[in-house]
BAKOL-448787 format. One record per residue: x, y, z of N, C-alpha, C in turn; residue number from 0; residue in three letters; chain. Coordinates in steps of 0.1 Angstrom, whole numbers. Example, Ala and Ser with C-alpha at 12.3 -4.5 7.8 and 13.67 -1.06 7.14 Angstrom:
BEGIN
PT;n.u;n.v;n.w;ca.u;ca.v;ca.w;c.u;c.v;c.w;k;r;c
PT;132;-57;78;123;-45;78;132;-33;78;0;ALA;A
PT;128;-22;71;137;-11;71;129;0;79;1;SER;A
***
This chain:
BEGIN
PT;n.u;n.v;n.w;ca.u;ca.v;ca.w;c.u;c.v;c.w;k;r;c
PT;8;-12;0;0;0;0;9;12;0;0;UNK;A
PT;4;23;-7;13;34;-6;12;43;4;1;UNK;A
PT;21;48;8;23;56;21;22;69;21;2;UNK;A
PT;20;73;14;15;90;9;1;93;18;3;UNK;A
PT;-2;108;29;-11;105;39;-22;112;36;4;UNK;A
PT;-33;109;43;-45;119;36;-40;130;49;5;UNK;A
PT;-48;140;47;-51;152;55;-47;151;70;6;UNK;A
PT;-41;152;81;-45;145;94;-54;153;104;7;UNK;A
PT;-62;143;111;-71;149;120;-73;152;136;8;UNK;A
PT;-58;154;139;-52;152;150;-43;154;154;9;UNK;A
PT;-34;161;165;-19;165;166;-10;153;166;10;UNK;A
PT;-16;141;173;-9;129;170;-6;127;152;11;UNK;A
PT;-15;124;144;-16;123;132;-1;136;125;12;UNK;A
PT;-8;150;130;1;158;125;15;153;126;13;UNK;A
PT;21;154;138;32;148;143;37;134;134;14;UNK;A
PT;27;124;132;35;109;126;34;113;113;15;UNK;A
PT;32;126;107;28;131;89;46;138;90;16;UNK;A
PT;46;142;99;60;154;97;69;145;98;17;UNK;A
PT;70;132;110;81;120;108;88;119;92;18;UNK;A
PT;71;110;88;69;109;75;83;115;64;19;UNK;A
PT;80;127;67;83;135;54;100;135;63;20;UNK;A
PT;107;130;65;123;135;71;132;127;53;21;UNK;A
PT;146;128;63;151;131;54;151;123;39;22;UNK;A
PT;147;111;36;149;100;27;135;99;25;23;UNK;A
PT;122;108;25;114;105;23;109;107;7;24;UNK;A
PT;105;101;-4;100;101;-15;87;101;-21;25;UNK;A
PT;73;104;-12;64;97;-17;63;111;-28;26;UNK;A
PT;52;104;-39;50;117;-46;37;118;-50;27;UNK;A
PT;33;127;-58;21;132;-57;12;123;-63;28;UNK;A
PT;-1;117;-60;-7;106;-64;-16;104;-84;29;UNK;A
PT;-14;97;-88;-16;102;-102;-27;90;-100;30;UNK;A
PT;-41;94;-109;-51;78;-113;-43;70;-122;31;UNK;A
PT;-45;58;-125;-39;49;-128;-41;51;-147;32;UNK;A
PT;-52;59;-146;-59;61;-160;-47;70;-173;33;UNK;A
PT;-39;83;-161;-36;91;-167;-16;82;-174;34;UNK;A
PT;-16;91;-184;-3;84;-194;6;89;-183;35;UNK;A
PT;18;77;-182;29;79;-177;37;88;-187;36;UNK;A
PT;44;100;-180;56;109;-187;63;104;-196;37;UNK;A
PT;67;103;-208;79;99;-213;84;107;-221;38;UNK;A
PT;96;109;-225;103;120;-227;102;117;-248;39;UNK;A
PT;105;130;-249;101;132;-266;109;128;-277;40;UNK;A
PT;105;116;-283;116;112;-296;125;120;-299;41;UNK;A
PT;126;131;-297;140;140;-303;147;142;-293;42;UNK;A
PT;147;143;-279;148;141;-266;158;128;-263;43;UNK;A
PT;152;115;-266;156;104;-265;170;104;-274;44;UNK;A
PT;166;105;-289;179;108;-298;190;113;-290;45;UNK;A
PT;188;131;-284;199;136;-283;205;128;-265;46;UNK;A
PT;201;124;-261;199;112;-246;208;103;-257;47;UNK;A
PT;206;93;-267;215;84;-274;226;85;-278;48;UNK;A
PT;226;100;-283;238;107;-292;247;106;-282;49;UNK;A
PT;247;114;-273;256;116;-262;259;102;-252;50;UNK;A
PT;254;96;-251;260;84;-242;269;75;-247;51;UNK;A
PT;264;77;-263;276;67;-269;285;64;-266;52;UNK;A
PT;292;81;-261;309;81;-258;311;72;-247;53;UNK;A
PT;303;69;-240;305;59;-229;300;47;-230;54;UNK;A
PT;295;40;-238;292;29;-241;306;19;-239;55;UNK;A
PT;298;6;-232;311;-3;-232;310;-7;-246;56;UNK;A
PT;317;-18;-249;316;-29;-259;306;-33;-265;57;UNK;A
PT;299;-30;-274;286;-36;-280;286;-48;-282;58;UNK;A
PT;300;-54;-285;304;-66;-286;302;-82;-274;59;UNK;A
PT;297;-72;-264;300;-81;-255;289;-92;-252;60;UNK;A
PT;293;-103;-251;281;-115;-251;276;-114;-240;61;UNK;A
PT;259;-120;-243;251;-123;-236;252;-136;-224;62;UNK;A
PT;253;-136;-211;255;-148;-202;240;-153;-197;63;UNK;A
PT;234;-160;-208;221;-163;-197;220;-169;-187;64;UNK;A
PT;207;-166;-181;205;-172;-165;203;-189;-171;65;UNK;A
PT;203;-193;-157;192;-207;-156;180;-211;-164;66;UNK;A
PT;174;-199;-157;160;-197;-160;158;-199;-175;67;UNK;A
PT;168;-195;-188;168;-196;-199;162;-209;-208;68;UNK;A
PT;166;-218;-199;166;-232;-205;154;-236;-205;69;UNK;A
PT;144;-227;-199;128;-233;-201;116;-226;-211;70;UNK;A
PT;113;-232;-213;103;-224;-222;90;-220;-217;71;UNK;A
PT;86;-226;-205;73;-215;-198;76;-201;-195;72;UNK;A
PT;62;-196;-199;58;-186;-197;48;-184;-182;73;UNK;A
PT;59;-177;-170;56;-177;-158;46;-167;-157;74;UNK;A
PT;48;-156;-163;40;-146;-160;35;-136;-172;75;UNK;A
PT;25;-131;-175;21;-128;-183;28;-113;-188;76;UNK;A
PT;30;-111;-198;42;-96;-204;28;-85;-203;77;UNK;A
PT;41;-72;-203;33;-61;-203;27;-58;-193;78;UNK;A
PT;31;-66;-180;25;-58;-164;33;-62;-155;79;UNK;A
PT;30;-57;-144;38;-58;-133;30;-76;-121;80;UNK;A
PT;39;-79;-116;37;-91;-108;44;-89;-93;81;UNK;A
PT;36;-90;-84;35;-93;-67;44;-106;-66;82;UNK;A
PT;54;-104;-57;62;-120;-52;64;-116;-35;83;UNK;A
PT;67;-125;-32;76;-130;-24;85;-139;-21;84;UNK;A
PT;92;-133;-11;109;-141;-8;110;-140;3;85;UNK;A
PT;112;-152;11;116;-152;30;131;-152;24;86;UNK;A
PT;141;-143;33;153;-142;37;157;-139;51;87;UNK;A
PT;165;-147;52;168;-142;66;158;-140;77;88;UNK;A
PT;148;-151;78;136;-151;83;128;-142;84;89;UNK;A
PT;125;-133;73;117;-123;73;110;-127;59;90;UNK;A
PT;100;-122;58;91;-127;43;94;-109;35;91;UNK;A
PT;99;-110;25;104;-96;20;93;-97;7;92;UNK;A
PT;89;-82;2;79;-84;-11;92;-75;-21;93;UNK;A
PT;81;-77;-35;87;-72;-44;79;-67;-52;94;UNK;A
PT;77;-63;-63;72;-61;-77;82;-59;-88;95;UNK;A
PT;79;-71;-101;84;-74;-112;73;-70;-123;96;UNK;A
PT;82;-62;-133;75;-58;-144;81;-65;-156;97;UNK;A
PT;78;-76;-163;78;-80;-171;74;-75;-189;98;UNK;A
PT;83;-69;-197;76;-66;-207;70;-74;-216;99;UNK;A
PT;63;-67;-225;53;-77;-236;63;-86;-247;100;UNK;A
PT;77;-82;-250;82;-86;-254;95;-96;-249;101;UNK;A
PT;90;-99;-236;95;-107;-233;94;-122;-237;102;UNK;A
PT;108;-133;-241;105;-146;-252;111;-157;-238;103;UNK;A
PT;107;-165;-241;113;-179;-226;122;-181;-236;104;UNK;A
PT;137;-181;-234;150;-185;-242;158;-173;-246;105;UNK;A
PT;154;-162;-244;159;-152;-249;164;-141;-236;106;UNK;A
PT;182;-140;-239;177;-133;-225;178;-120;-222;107;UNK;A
PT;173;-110;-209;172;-97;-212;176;-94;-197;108;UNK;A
PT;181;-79;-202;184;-71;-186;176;-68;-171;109;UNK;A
PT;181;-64;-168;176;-66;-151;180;-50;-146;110;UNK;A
PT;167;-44;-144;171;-31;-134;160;-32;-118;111;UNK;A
PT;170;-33;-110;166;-32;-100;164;-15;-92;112;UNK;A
PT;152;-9;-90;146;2;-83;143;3;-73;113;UNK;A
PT;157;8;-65;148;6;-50;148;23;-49;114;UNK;A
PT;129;20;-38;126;30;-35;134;38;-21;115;UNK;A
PT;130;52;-17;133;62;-7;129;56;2;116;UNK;A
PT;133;59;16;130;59;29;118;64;29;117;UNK;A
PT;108;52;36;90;59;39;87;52;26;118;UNK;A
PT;90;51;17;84;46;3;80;35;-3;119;UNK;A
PT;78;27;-11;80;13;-13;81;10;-27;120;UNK;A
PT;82;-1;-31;84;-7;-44;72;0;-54;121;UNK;A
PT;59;-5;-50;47;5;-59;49;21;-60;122;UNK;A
PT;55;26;-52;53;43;-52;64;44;-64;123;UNK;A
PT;72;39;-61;79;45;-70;80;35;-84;124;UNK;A
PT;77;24;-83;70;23;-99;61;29;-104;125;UNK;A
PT;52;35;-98;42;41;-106;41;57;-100;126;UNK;A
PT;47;64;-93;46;77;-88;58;85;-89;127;UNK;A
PT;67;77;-93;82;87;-92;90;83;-102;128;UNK;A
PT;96;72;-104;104;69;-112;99;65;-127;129;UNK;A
PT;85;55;-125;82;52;-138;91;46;-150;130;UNK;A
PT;94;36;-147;104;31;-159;94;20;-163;131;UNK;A
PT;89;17;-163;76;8;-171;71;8;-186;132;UNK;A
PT;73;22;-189;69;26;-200;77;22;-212;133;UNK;A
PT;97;26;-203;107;23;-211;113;11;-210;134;UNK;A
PT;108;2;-200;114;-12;-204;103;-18;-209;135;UNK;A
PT;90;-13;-219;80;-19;-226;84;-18;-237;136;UNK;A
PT;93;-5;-239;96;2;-258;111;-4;-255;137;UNK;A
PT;121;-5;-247;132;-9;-250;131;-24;-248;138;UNK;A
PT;126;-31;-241;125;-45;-237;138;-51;-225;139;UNK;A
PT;135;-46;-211;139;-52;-201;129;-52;-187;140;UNK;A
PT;134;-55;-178;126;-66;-168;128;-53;-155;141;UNK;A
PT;119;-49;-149;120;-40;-140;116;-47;-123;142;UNK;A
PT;123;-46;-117;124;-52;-100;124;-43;-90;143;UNK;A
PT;110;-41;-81;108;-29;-75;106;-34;-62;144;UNK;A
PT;118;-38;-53;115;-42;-38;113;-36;-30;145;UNK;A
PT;107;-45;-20;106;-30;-9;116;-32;3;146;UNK;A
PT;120;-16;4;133;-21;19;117;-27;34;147;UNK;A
PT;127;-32;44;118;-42;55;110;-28;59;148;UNK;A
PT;101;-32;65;91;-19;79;98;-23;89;149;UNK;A
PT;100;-10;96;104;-6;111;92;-12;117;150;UNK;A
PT;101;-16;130;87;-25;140;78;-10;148;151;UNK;A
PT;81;2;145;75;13;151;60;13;144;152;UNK;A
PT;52;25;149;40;30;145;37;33;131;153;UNK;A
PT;48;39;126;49;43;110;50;31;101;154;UNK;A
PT;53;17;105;58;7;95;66;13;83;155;UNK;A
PT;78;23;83;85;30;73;95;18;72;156;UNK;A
PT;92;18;59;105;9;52;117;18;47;157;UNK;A
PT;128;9;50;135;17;44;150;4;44;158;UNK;A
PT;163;8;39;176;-1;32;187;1;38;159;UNK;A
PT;190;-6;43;203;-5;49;216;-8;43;160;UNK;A
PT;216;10;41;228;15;38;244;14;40;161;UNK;A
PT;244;13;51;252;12;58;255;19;71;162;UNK;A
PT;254;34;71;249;39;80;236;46;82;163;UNK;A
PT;233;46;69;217;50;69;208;39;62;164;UNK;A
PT;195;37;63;191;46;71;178;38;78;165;UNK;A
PT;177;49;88;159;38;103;164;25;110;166;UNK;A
PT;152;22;105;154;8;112;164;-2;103;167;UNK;A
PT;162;-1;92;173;-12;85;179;-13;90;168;UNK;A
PT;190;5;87;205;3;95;207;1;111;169;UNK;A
PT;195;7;116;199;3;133;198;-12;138;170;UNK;A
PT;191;-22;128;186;-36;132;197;-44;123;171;UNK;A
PT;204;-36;111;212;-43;107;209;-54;97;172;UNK;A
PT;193;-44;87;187;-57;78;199;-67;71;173;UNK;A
PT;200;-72;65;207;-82;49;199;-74;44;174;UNK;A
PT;204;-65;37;196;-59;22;209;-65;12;175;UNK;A
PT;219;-63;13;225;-72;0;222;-87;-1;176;UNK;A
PT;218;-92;10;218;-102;6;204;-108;1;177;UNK;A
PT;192;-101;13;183;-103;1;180;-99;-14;178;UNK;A
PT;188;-87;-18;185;-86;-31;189;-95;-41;179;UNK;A
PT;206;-100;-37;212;-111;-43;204;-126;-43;180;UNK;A
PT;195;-128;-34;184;-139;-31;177;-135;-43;181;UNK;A
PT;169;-127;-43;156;-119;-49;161;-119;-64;182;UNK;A
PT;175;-119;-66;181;-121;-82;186;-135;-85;183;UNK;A
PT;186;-146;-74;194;-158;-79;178;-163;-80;184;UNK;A
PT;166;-160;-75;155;-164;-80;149;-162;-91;185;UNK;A
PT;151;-150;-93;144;-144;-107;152;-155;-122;186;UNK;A
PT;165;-149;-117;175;-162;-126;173;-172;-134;187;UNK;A
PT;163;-181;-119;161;-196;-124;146;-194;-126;188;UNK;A
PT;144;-183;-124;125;-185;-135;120;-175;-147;189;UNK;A
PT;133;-169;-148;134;-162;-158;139;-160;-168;190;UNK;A
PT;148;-156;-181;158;-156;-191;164;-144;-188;191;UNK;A
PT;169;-142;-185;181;-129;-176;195;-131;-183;192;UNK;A
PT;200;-118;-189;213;-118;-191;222;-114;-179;193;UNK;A
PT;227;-123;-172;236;-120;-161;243;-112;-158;194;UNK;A
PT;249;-105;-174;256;-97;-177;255;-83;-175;195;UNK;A
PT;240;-82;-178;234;-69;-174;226;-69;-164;196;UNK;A
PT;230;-66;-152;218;-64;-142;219;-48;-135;197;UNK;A
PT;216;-45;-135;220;-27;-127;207;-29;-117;198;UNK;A
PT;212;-11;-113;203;-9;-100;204;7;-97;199;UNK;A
PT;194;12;-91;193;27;-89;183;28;-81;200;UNK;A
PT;181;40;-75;174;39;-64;175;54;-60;201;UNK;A
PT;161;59;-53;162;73;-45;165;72;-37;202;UNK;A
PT;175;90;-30;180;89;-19;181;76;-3;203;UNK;A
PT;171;68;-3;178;57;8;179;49;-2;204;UNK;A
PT;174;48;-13;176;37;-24;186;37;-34;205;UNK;A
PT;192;51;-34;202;55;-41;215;50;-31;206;UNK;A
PT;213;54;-20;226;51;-9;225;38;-10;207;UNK;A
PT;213;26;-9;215;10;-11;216;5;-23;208;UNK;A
PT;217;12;-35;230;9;-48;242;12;-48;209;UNK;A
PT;243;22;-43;260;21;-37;265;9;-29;210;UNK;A
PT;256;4;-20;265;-4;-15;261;-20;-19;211;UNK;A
PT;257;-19;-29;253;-33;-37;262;-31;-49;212;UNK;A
PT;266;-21;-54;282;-22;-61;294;-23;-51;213;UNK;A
PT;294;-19;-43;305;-24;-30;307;-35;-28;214;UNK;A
PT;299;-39;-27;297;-55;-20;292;-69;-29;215;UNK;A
PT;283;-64;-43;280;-76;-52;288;-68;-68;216;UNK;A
PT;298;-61;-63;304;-58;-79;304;-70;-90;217;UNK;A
PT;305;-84;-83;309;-97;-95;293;-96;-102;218;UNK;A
PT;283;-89;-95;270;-91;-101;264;-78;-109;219;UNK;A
PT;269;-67;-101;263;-57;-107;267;-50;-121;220;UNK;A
PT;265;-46;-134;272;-39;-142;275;-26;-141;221;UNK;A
PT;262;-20;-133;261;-3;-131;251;-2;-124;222;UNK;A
PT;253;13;-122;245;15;-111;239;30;-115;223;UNK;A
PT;227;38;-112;226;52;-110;224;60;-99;224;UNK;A
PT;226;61;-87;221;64;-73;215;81;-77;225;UNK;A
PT;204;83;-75;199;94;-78;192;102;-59;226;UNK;A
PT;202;113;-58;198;122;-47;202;114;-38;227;UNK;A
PT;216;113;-35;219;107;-19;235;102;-24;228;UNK;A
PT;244;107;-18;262;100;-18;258;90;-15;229;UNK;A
PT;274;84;-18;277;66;-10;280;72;7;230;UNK;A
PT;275;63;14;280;65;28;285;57;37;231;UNK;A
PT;287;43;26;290;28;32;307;31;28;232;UNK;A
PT;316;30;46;329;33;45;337;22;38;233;UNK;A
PT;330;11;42;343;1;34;335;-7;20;234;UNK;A
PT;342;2;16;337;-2;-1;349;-7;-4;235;UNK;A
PT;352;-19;-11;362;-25;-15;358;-35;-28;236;UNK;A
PT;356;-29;-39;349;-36;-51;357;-50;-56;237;UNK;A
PT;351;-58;-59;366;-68;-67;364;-70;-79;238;UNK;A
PT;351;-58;-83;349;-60;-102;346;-44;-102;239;UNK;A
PT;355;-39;-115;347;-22;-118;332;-26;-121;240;UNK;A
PT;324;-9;-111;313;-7;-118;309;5;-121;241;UNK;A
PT;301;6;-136;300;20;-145;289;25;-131;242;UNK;A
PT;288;38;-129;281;47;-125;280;60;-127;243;UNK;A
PT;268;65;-129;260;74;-134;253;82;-118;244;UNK;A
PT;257;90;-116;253;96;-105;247;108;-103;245;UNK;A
PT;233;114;-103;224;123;-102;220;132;-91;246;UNK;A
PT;220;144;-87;219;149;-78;216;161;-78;247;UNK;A
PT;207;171;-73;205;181;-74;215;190;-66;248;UNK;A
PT;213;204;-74;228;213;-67;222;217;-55;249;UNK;A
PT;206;221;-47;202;228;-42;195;216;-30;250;UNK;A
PT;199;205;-32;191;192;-25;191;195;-7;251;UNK;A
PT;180;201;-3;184;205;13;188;190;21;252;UNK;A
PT;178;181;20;178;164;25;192;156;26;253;UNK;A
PT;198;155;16;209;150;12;219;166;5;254;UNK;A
PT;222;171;7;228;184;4;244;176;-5;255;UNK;A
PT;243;178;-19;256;173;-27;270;179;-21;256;UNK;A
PT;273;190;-15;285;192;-7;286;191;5;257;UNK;A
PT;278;177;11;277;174;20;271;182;33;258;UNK;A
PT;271;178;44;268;187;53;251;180;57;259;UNK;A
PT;251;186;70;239;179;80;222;181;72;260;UNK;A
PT;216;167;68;203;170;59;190;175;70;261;UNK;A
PT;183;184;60;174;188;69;166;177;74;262;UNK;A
PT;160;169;70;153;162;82;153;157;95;263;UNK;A
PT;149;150;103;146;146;117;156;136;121;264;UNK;A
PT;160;137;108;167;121;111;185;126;114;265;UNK;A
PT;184;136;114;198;148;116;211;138;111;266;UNK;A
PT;211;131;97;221;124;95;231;138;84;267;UNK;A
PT;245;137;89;258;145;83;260;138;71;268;UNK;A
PT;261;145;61;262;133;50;282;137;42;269;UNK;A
PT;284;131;35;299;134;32;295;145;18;270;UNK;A
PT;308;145;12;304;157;-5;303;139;-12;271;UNK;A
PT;293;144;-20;284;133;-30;300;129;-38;272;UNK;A
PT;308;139;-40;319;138;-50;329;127;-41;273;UNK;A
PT;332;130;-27;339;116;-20;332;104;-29;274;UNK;A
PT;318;99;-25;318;84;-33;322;83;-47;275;UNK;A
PT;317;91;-57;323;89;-71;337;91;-71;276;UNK;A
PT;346;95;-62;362;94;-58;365;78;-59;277;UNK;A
PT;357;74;-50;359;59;-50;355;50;-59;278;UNK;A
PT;347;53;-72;345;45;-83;357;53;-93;279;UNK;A
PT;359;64;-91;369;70;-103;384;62;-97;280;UNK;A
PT;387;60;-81;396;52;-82;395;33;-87;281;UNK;A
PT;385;27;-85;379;12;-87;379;14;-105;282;UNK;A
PT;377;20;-110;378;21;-125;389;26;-135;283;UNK;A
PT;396;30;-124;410;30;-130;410;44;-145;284;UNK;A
PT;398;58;-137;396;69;-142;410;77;-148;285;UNK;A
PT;414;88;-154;423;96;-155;418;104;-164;286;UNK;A
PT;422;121;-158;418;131;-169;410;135;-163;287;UNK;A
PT;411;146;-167;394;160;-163;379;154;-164;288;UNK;A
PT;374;158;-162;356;158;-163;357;165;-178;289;UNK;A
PT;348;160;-184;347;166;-197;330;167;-199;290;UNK;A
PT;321;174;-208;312;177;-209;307;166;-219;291;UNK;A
PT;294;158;-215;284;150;-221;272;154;-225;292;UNK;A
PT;263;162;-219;248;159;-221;248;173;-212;293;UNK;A
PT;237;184;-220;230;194;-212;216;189;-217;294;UNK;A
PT;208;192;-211;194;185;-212;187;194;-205;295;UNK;A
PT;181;202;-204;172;214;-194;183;220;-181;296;UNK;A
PT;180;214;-170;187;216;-163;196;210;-159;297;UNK;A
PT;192;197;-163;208;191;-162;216;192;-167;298;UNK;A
PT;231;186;-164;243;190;-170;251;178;-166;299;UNK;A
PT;259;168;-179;263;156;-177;275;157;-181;300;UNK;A
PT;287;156;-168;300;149;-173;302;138;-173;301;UNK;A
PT;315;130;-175;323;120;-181;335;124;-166;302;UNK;A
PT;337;118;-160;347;122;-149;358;115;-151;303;UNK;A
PT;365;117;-165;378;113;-169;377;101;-180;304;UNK;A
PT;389;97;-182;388;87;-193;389;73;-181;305;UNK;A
PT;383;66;-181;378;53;-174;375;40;-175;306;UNK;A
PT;383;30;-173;375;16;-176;366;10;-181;307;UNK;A
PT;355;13;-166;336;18;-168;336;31;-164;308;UNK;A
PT;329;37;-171;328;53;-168;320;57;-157;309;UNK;A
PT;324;67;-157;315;73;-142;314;83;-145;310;UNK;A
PT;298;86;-146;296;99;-148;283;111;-138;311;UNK;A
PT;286;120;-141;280;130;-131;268;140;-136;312;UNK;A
PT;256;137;-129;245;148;-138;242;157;-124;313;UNK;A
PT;247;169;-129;240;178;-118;224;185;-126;314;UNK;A
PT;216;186;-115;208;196;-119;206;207;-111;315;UNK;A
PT;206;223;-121;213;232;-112;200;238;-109;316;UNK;A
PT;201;238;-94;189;242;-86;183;230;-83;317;UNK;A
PT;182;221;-86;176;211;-80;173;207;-64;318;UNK;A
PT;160;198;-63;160;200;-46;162;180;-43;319;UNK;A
PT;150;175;-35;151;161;-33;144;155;-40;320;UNK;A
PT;144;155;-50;133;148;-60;137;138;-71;321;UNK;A
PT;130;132;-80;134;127;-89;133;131;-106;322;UNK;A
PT;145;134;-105;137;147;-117;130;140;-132;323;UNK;A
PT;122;146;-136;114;142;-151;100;134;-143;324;UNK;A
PT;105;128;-128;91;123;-120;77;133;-118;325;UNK;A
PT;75;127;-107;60;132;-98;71;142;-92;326;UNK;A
PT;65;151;-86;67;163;-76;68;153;-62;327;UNK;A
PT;72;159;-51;71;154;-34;56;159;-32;328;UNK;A
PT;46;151;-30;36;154;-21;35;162;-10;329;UNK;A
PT;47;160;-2;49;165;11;60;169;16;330;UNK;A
PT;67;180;18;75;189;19;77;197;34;331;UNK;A
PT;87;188;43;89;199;56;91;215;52;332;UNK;A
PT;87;221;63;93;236;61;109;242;59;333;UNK;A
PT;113;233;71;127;231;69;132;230;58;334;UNK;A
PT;129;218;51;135;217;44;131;220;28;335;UNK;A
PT;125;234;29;124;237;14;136;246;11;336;UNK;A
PT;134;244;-5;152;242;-7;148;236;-22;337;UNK;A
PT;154;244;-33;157;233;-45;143;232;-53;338;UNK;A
PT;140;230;-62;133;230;-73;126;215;-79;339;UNK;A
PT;117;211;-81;116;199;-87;119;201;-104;340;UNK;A
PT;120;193;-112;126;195;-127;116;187;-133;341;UNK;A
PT;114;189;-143;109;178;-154;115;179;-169;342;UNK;A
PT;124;192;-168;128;190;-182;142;182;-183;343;UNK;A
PT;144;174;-171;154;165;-175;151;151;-172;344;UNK;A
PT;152;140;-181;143;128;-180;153;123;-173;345;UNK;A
PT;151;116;-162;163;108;-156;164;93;-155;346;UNK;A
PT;150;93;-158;148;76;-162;154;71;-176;347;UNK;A
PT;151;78;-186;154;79;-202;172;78;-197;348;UNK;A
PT;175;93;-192;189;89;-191;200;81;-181;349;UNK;A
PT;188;69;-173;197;60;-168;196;50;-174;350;UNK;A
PT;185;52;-182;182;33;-187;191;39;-202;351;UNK;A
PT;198;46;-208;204;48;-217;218;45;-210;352;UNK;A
PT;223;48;-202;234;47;-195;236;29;-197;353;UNK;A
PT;225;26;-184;229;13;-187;227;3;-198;354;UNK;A
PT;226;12;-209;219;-2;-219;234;-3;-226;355;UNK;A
PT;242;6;-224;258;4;-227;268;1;-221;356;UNK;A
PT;267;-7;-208;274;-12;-197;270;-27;-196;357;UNK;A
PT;279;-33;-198;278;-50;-192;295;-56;-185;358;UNK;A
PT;291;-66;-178;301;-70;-169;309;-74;-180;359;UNK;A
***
C-alpha cells in the first residue's frame, strides 16, 4: 500500500505526517492509474542516445544467460507488473516485477533493480516517481521494484540498509544485500536474464542502497545510477569495476551534494556526494578531467575522466530532493524547502540509456 497520507485529524496524526516526510522520504504526488505515464520526446531520446555513446562499453560483449533460460514457460504474463515474495533471513520480503510484452522464454534480457526512498515502497515508486515501465516496454527489459523491510514502530517505514543509513534497517542491521542477491538468484532460475546486465538505482535511501550493492556484489552488478543521496557505506572494497551514473541536485536540502547535516529529523551529516564517485573513479582505474556529455534542461552531464567503466555526473542546477522528469514530493517539511523539482530532465530515459551500454 502506498504511504503517501491523507489530511490529518489530529496533533498525533500531525506529528506521525511530519516523521513521515524526514530526510529520505520520497512519496510523490498521487496520479489515477488512468492518466499516461511521462515519457520523454523522440527528439529528446535521440539527443539522450547521441551523447552516451561516448561511454558505451563494448557492443560486442556477449550475452551470459540465467538458468531460467533453459525453459520455455511462460511464468508470468508480459506487459504488467507481478507481486512475489521471498523469506530471507527469516523475514518474508515483497517485491514487484514488471515484465515486458516482449518478453521470449529462451531469450535473455536485462535486469534493473529500483529501490525506492525511505518511507516509500516498491509500488510508489514504480508508478509515482520513477516510472520506468513505460521504457522497459519500448526498450525490452525486466524491472524489479523491492521493498526495503518496515520498522517495528507505529509508522511501518520501510526503508535499506545502507550502511549507516538509514531507520530501522541500518539500526537492526537488515541483509539488504543479501536479500537482493536472493531476490536475483530467484528471478535467474525462473526467468531468461542476461547476467551480464543487471543494474540498480534507487532514490536517496535507495540510491545510498546501490551504492552499496556495487560495493559488496560488484561480481554481479554492471552499473549502477544512485539518484539524490552519496555513497556512505565506508568500506567499499569492489573486486569488479562498476560503470556509475550519479544524479543529484545542486540545491538538495535532504541530502545536500557538498555534503553537510540534511534537513530532516533524522539529523544524518552526510559526506560531499563527489567523495563516493572518488571511490568508483579510483575502482575504474579513471584519468583526466571531467569533460562535458549531455545538457538536457537543467541538467548537465559529465564524463569524470577517461575510465575503464565510466563514471559519470549529472548535476541539476537548482535542484532540490526529488526525482527529476518524476511526480513532484507530495509532502515537503518547512525546513526543508530548498531546490526545485525539474521535469525537463528525464532521468529515467537517461539511466536506462546509460545502462543499456554497460555490461560486466
Amino acid at each position: 500500500m502506498h504511504r503517501c497520507f491523507s489530511p490529518p485529524q489530529s496533533r498525533t496524526s500531525i506529528l506521525a505526517m511530519l516523521l513521515t516526510v524526514s530526510l529520505v522520504s520520497s512519496c510523490r504526488a498521487l496520479r489515477s492509474d488512468a492518466d499516461p505515464a511521462p515519457t520523454a520526446e523522440p527528439e529528446t531520446r535521440v539527443r539522450i542516445d547521441a551523447a552516451f555513446r561516448e561511454v558505451d562499453a563494448s557492443r560486442a560483449a556477449s550475452e551470459v544467460a540465467s538458468a531460467g533460460c533453459t525453459s520455455d514457460a511462460r511464468l508470468y504474463p508480459g506487459g504488467e507488473s507481478h507481486e512475489r515474495a521471498l523469506f530471507h533471513d527469516g523475514l518474508e520480503r515483497t517485491t514487484r516485477v514488471f515484465i515486458p510484452s516482449s518478453y521470449t522464454p529462451g531469450v535473455p534480457m536485462p535486469v534493473v533493480f529500483v529501490l525506492h526512498g525511505g518511507f516509500g515502497s516498491g509500488e510508489q515508486i514504480e508508478t509515482r516517481s520513477a516510472e520506468f515501465n513505460p521504457i522497459a516496454e519500448r526498450e525490452g527489459f525486466i524491472v524489479v521494484y523491492p521493498d526495503g523491510v518496515e520498522s517495528d514502530g507505529l509508522l511501518k517505514a520501510r526503508t535499506w540498509n545502507g550502511g549507516d543509513c538509514c531507520g530501522y534497517a541500518s539500526e537492526a542491521n537488515i541483509d539488504d544485500v543479501g536479500f537482493v542477491m536472493a531476490l536475483l538468484d530467484s528471478l535467474e532460475t525462473q526467468l531468461c536474464i542476461d547476467t551480464s546486465r543487471v543494474y540498480s538505482t534507487g532514490m536517496s535511501n535507495g540510491a545510498i542502497m546501490s551504492y552499496r550493492l556495487a560495493c559488496e556484489a560488484s561480481e554481479r552488478i554492471a552499473a549502477i545510477a544512485p539518484v539524490a543521496a552519496p555513497q556512505v557505506f565506508e568500506n567499499c572494497n569492489p573486486t569488479h569495476p562498476v560503470a556509475l551514473l550519479h544524479i543529484h541536485g545542486t540545491d538538495d536540502p535532504n541530502a545536500p551534494y557538498e555534503g553537510g547535516e540534511g534537513c530532516g529529523f533524522a539529523n544524518i551529516t552526510f559526506p560531499p556526494a563527489m567523495e563516493g564517485m572518488q571511490v568508483w573513479r579510483d575502482a575504474n582505474l579513471c584519468e583526466g578531467a571531467p569533460a562535458d556529455l549531455l545538457s538536457l534542461g537543467a541538467g548537465h552531464c559529465q564524463t569524470l575522466g577517461d575510465c575503464g567503466s565510466p563514471v559519470v555526473r549529472c548535476l541539476v542546477e537548482g535542484g532540490g530532493h526529488s526525482w527529476p522528469g518524476g511526480q513532484p514530493p507530495a509532502l515537503q517539511l518547512r525546513r526543508c524547502e530548498g531546490g526545485h523539482h525539474t521535469t525537463d530532465f528525464a532521468a529515467s530515459e537517461v539511466i536506462w540509456r546509460f545502462f543499456s551500454g554497460q555490461s560486466r
